[in-house]
C-alpha positions as CSV (number, residue, x, y, z in Angstrom):
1,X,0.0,0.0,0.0
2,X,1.4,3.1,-1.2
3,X,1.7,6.0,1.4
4,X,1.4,9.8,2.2
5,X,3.3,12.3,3.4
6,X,2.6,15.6,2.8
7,X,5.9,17.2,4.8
8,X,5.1,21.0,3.0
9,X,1.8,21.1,4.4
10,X,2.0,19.6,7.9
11,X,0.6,21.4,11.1
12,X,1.0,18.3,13.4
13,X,-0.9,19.1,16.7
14,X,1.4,16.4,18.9
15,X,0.2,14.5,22.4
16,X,3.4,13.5,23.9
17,X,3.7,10.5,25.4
18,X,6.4,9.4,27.7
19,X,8.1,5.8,27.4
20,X,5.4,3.8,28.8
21,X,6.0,1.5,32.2
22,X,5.6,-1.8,31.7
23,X,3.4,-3.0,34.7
24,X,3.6,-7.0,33.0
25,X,5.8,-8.8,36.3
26,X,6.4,-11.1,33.1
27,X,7.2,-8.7,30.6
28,X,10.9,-9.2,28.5
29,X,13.3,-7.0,29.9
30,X,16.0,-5.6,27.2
31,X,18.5,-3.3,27.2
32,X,18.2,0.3,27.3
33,X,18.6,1.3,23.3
34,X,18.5,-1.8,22.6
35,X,15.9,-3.0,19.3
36,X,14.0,-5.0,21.5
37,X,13.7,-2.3,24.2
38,X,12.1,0.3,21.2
39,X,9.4,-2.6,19.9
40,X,8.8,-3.0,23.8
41,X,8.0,0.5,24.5
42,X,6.0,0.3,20.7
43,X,4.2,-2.5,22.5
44,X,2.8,-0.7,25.3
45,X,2.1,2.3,23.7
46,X,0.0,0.5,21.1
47,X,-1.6,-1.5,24.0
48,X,-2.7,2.0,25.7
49,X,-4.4,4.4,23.1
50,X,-4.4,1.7,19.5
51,X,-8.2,1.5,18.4
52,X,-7.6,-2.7,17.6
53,X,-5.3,-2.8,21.0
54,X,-7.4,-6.6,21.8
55,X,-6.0,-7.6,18.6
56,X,-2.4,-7.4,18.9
57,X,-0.6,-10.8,19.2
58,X,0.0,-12.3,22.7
59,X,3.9,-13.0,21.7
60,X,5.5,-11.0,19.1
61,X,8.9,-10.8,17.8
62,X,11.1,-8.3,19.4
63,X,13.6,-9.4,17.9
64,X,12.3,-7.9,14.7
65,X,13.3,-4.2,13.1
66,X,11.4,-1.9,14.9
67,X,9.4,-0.8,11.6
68,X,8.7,-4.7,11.2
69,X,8.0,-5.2,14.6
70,X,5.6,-2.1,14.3
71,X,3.5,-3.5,11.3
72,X,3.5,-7.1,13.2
73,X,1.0,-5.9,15.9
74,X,-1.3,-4.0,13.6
75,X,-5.1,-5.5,12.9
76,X,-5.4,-6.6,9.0
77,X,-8.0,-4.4,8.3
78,X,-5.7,-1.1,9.4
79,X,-4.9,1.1,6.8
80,X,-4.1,3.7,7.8
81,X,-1.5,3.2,10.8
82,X,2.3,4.0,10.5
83,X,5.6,4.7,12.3
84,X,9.1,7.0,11.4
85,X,12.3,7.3,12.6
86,X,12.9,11.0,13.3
87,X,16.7,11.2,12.5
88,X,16.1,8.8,9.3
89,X,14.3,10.8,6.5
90,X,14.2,7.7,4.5
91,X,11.7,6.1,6.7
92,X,9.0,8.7,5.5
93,X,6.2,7.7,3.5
94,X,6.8,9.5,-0.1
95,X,4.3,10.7,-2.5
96,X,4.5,12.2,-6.0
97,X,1.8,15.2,-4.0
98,X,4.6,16.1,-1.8
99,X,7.7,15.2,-3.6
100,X,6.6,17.3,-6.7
101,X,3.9,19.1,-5.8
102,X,1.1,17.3,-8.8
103,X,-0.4,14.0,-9.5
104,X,-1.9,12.1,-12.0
105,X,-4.4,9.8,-13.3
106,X,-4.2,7.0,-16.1
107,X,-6.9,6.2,-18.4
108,X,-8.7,4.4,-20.9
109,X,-10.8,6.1,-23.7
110,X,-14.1,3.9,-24.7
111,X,-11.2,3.0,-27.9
112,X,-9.1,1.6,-26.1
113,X,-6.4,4.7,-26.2
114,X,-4.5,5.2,-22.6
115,X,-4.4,8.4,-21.5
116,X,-2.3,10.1,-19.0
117,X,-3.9,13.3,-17.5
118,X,-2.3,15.9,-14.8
119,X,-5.0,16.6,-12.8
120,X,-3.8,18.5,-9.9
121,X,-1.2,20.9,-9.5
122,X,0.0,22.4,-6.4
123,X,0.7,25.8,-6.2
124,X,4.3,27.3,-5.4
125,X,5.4,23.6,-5.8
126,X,8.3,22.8,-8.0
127,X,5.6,21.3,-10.7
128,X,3.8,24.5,-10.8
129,X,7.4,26.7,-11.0
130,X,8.5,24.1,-14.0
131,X,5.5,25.1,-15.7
132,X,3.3,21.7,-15.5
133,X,-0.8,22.6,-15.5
134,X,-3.7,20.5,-15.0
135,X,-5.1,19.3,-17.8
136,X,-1.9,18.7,-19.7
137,X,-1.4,15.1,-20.8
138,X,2.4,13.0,-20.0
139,X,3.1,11.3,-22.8
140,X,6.7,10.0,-21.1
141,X,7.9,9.8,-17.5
142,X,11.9,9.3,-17.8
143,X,11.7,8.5,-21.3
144,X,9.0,5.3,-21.0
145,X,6.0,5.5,-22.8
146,X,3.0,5.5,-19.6
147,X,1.2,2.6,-20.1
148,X,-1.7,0.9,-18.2
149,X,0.7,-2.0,-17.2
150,X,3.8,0.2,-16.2
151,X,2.0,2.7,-14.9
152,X,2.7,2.1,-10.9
153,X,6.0,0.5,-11.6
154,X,7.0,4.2,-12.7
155,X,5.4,5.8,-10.2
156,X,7.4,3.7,-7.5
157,X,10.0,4.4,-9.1
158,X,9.6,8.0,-9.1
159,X,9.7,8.0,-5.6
160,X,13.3,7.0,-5.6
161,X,14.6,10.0,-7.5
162,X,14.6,13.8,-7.4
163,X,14.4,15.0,-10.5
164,X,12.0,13.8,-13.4
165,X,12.0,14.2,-17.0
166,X,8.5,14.3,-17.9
167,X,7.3,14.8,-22.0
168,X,4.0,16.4,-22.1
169,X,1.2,17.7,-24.5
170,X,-2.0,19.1,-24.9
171,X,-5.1,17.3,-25.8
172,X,-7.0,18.9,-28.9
173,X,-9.5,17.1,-30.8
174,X,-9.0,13.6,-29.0
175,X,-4.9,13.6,-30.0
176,X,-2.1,15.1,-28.2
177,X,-0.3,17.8,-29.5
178,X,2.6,20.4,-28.8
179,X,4.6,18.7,-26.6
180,X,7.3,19.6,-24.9
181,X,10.1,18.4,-22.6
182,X,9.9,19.5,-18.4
183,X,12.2,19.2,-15.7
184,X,10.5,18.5,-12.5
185,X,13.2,18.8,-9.2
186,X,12.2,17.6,-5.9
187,X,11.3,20.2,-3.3
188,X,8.9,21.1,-1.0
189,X,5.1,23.0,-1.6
190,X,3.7,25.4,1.0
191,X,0.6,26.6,1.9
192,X,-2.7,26.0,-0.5
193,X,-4.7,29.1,-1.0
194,X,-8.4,28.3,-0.9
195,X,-10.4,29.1,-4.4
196,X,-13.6,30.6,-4.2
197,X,-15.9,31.9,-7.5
198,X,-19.5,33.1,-7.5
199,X,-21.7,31.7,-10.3
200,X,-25.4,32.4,-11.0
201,X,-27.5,29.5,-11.4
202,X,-30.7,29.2,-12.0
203,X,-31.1,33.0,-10.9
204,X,-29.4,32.5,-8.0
205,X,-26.0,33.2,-6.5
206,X,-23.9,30.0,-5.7
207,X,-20.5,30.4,-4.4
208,X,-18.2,27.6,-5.0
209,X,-15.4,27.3,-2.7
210,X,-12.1,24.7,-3.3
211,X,-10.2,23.2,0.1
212,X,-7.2,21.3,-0.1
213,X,-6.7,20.8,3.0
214,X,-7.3,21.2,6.6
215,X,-4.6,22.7,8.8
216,X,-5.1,24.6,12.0
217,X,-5.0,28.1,12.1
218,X,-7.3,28.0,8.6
219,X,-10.6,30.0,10.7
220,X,-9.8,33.5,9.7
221,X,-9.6,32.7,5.8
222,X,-12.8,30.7,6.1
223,X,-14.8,32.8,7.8
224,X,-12.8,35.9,5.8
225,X,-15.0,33.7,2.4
226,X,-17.9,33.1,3.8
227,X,-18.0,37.1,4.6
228,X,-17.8,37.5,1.4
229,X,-20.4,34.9,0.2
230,X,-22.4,36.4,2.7
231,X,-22.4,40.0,1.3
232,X,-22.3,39.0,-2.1
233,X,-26.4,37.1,-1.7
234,X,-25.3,33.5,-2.2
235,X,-27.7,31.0,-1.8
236,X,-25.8,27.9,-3.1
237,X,-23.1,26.4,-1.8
238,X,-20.4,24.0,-3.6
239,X,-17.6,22.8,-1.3
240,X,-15.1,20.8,-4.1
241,X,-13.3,18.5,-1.8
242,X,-12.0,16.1,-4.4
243,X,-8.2,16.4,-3.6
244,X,-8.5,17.1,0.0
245,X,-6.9,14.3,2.3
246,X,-8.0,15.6,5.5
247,X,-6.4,17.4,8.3
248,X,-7.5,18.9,11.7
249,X,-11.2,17.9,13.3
250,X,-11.1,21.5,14.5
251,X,-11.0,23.3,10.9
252,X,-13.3,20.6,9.8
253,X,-16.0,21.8,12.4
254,X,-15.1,25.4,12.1
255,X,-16.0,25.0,8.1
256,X,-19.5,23.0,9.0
257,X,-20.4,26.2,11.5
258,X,-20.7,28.1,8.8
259,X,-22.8,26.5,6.5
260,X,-26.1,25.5,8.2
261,X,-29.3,27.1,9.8
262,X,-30.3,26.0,13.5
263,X,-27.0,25.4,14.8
264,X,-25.9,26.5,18.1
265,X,-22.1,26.4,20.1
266,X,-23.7,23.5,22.1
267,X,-25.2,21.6,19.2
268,X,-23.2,18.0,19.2
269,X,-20.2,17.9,16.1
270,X,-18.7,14.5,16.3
271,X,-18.4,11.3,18.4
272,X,-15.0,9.5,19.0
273,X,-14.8,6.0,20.2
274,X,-11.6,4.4,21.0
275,X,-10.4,1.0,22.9
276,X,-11.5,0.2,26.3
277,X,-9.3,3.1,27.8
278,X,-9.8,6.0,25.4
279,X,-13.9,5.4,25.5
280,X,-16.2,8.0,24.4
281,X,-15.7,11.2,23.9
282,X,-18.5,13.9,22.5
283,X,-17.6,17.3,21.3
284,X,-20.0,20.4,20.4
285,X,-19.2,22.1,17.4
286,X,-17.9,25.0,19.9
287,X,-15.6,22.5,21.8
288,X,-14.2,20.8,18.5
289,X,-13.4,24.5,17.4
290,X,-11.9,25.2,20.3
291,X,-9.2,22.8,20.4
292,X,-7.3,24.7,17.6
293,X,-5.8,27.7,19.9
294,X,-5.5,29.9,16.5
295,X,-9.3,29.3,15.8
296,X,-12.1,32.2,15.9
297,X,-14.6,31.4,18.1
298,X,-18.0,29.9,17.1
299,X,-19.8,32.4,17.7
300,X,-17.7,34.7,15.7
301,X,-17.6,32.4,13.0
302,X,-21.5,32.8,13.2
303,X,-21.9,36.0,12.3
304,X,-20.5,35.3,8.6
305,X,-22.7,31.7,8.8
306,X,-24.7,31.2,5.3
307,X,-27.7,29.2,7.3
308,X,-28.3,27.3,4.3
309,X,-30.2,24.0,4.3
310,X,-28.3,21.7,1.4
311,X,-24.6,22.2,0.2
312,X,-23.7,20.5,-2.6
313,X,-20.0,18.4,-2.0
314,X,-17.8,17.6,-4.8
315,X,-15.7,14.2,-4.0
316,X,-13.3,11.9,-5.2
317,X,-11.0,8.5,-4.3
318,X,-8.5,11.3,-2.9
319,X,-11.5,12.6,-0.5
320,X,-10.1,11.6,3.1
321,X,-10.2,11.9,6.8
322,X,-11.5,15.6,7.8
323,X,-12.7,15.9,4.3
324,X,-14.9,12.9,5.0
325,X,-15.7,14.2,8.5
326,X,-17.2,17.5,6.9
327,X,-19.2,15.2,4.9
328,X,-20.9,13.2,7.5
329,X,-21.0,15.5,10.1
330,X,-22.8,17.7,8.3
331,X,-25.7,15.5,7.4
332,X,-27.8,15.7,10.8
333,X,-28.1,19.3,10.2
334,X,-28.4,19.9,6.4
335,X,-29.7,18.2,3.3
336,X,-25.7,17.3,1.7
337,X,-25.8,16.0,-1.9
338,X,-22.1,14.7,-2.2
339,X,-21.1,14.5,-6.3
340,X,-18.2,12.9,-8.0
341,X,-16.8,9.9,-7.1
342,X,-16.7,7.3,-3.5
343,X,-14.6,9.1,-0.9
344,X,-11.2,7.1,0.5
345,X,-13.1,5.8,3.6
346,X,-10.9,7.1,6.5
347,X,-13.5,7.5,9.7
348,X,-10.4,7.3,11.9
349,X,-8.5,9.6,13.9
350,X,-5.7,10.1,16.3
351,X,-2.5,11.8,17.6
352,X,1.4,11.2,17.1
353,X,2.7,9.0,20.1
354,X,6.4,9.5,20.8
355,X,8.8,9.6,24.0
356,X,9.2,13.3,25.7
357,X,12.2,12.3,27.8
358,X,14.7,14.8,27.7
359,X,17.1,13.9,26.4
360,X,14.6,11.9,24.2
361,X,15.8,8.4,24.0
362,X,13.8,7.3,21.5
363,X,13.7,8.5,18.3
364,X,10.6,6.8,16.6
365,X,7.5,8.4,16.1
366,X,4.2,6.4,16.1
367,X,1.0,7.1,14.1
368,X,-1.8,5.1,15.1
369,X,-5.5,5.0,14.6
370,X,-6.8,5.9,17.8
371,X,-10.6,6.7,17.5
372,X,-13.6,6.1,15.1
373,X,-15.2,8.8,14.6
374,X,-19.6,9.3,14.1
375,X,-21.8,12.6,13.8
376,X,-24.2,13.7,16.1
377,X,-26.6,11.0,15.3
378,X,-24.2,8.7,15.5
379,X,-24.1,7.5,12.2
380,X,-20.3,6.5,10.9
381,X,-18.7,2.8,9.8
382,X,-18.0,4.6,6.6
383,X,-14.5,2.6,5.8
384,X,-15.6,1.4,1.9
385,X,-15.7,5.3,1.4
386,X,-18.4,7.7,1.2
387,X,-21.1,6.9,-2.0
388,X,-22.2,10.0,-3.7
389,X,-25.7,10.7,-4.7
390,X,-24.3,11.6,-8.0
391,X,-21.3,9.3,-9.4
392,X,-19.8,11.4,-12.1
393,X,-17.0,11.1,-13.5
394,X,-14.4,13.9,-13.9
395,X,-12.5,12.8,-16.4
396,X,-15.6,11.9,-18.9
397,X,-14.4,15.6,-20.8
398,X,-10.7,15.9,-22.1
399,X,-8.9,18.3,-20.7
400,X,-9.5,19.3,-17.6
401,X,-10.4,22.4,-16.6
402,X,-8.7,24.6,-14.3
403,X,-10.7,24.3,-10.5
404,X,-13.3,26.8,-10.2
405,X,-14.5,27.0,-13.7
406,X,-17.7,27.0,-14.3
407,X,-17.9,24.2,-17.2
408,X,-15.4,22.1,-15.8
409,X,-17.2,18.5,-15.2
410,X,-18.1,18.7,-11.4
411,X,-18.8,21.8,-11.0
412,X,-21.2,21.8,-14.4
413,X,-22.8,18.9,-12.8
414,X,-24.3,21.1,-10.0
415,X,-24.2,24.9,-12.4
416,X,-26.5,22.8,-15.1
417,X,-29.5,21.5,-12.8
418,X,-28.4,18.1,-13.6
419,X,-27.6,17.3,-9.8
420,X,-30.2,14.8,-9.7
421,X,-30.3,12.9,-12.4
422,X,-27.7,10.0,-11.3
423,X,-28.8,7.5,-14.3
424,X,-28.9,10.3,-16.6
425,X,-24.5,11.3,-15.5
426,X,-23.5,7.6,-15.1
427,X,-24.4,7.2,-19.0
428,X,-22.6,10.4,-19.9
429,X,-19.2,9.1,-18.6
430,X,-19.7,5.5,-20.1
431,X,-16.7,4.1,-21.7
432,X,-14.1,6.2,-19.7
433,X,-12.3,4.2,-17.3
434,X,-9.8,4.8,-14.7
435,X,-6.9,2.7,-14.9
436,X,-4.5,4.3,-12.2
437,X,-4.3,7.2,-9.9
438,X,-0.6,8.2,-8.8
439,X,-2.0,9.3,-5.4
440,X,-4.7,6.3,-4.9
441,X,-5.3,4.4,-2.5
442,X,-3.3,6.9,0.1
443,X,-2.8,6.4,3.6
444,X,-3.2,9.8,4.9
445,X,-0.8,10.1,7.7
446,X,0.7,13.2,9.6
447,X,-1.8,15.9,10.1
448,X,-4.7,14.0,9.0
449,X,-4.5,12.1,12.2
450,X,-5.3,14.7,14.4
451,X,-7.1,14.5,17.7
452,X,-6.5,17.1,20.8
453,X,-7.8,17.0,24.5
């Protein structure tokens, strides 16, 4: 399972944990430094705040590496769980998202032609500064011809280097045309601005706002759009979620306070449930807010709230975690007709796990699901993804548009009235099929598992 990293973009909100006491009379005792002493002290941890804690083995392997030993005691069906070595850059997760700063999609035409489409690029990334756009087509990835076969072999591959020699082109008229030879270096991306446009529709105003991610500290700019959206009449809402992997609970609930009627700082945001010792734990949408010490107030986010009663949610595989959260937590409150494609399925959360001894003696850093998370009715389990009411697909229309336009193929989806008419999109996109995504299926690590007390 491939995995994500998105170093540029991380605001990690960190519980630290001190090198657990093992309270076992029969527990191993190892060295201090040793291997075996680290996988202990990954043992205990894990048995303390891991969601599948009762299904660790009994008797595992110290002896193992400690990254081994790590995946050993985590439950098959765990997707999403991971651990680094501070002082050891190589033992990050890598991604073509935050390596290069753009990803990709592979796929097949109703004849049969392969198609490789950029579909996001991240701004002030070293894609964007080498000129790559979404929309553009990649032709060749280090010289080999992208096929549907090769595809995640290169991709892999691409991991390993940091520079890529990428041929691309422009797709008029069903064929590819004007390409051209780019340099892509590894570096680092920074902050994502958020997009928002106001269309009319229908003779009404709907504003369409894009979020890439979630990080803490994001209350000002959303409540700074909404203002706007506010003073400008809209009436719609479109949140385009497609690329967003998640990030902090607290933005997610600051972003929900402002789009529904009827809500008040002590309406119920989100459930988690965790093992045995972690329990139950509910938050308001006041209290979620709260635990990002940068956030505005509910209250103050209020004044600028839309009180609408349906928002219309663009999705895709790359939908995640927080993203998802917004989703779901939304639906108690507000009619939410979700468009585009099944989210990833990550209704988990939790918080990094690593020894605070000073001097810190150990330098491994644990990520671990540590809650499930439900709304306020209690409605969650959502780990096959999130089915929209409307399954359309966005690449059905070569190019792609640049996010935010107005006939770009979500966003037309909801502009043209055609919102409900599921059969009526699934035909239009028949024959297009998605052989490979460069950043699917992710595990979303980092800031998107976030949890504070």
């Amino acid at each position: 399972m491939r995995k994500l990293l998105k170093l540029q973009f991380i605001t990690i909100i960190i519980l630290l944990i001190s090198c657990a006491n093992n309270n076992d009379d029969n527990a191993p005792v190892f060295p201090e430094g040793s291997t075996e002493s680290v996988n202990l002290w990954v043992q205990d941890s894990l048995k303390r705040y891991y969601y599948w804690a009762d299904q660790m083995p009994a008797k595992p392997d110290y002896h193992l590496p400690v990254k081994e030993f790590f995946k050993s005691l985590l439950a098959p069906q765990d997707r999403f769980s991971f651990i680094v070595n501070t002082g050891d850059p190589s033992s990050y997760p890598r991604s073509i998202r935050n390596m290069y700063g753009f990803d990709y999609t592979v796929i097949q035409r109703a004849n049969g032609q392969v198609v490789t489409v950029i579909k996001l690029v991240l701004k002030d990334s070293p894609a964007f500064n080498a000129g790559l756009e979404r929309g553009m087509i990649i032709t060749k990835i280090n010289g080999k011809t992208v096929t549907a076969s090769n595809a995640e072999s290169i991709t892999s591959t691409m991991k390993d280097l940091t520079v890529l020699d990428l041929t691309v082109g422009s797709w008029n008229n069903y064929v590819v045309t004007d390409e051209k030879e780019i340099k892509v270096y590894y570096g680092l991306s920074f902050e994502q601005p958020l997009l928002s446009k106001i269309f009319e529709k229908n003779g009404k105003k709907a504003g369409y706002l894009y979020i890439y991610d979630f990080p803490d500290g994001m209350t000002q700019k959303l409540s700074q759009k909404f203002a706007e959206f506010k003073a400008a009449g809209v009436q719609e809402l479109i949140l385009d979620l497609r690329y967003n992997y998640g990030g902090s609970v607290s933005a997610a609930a600051a972003l929900c306070s402002l789009i529904p009627s009827g809500i008040s700082s002590a309406s119920p945001f989100i459930i988690f449930k965790g093992n045995k010792n972690g329990g139950e734990v509910k938050r308001t949408f006041s209290q979620q807010i709260a635990y990002d010490p940068k956030a505005l107030d509910f209250n103050t986010l209020r004044t600028n709230a839309l009180g609408l009663n349906k928002v219309y949610v663009l999705t895709s595989n790359s939908t995640a975690s927080a993203a998802e959260i917004v989703i779901n937590n939304l639906k108690p409150y507000m009619q939410v007709i979700q468009v585009g494609d099944v989210t990833l399925g990550k209704d988990m959360a939790g918080f990094t796990v690593e020894d605070k001894r000073k001097p810190q003696k150990i330098r491994w850093q644990m990520h671990p699901v540590i809650y499930k998370v439900f709304n306020a009715n209690g409605s969650g389990e959502y780990s096959n993804g999130i089915l929209p009411q409307v399954t359309v697909n966005e690449y059905a229309v070569l190019p792609l548009l640049p996010l935010g336009h107005p006939d770009e193929t979500l966003i037309s989806s909801v502009l043209n009235g055609n919102y409900f008419k599921s059969e009526n999109q699934k035909g239009a996109v028949e024959g297009v099929k998605i052989l490979y995504q460069s950043d699917v299926p992710p595990i979303s690590v980092g800031k998107d598992l976030q949890y504070k007390y």
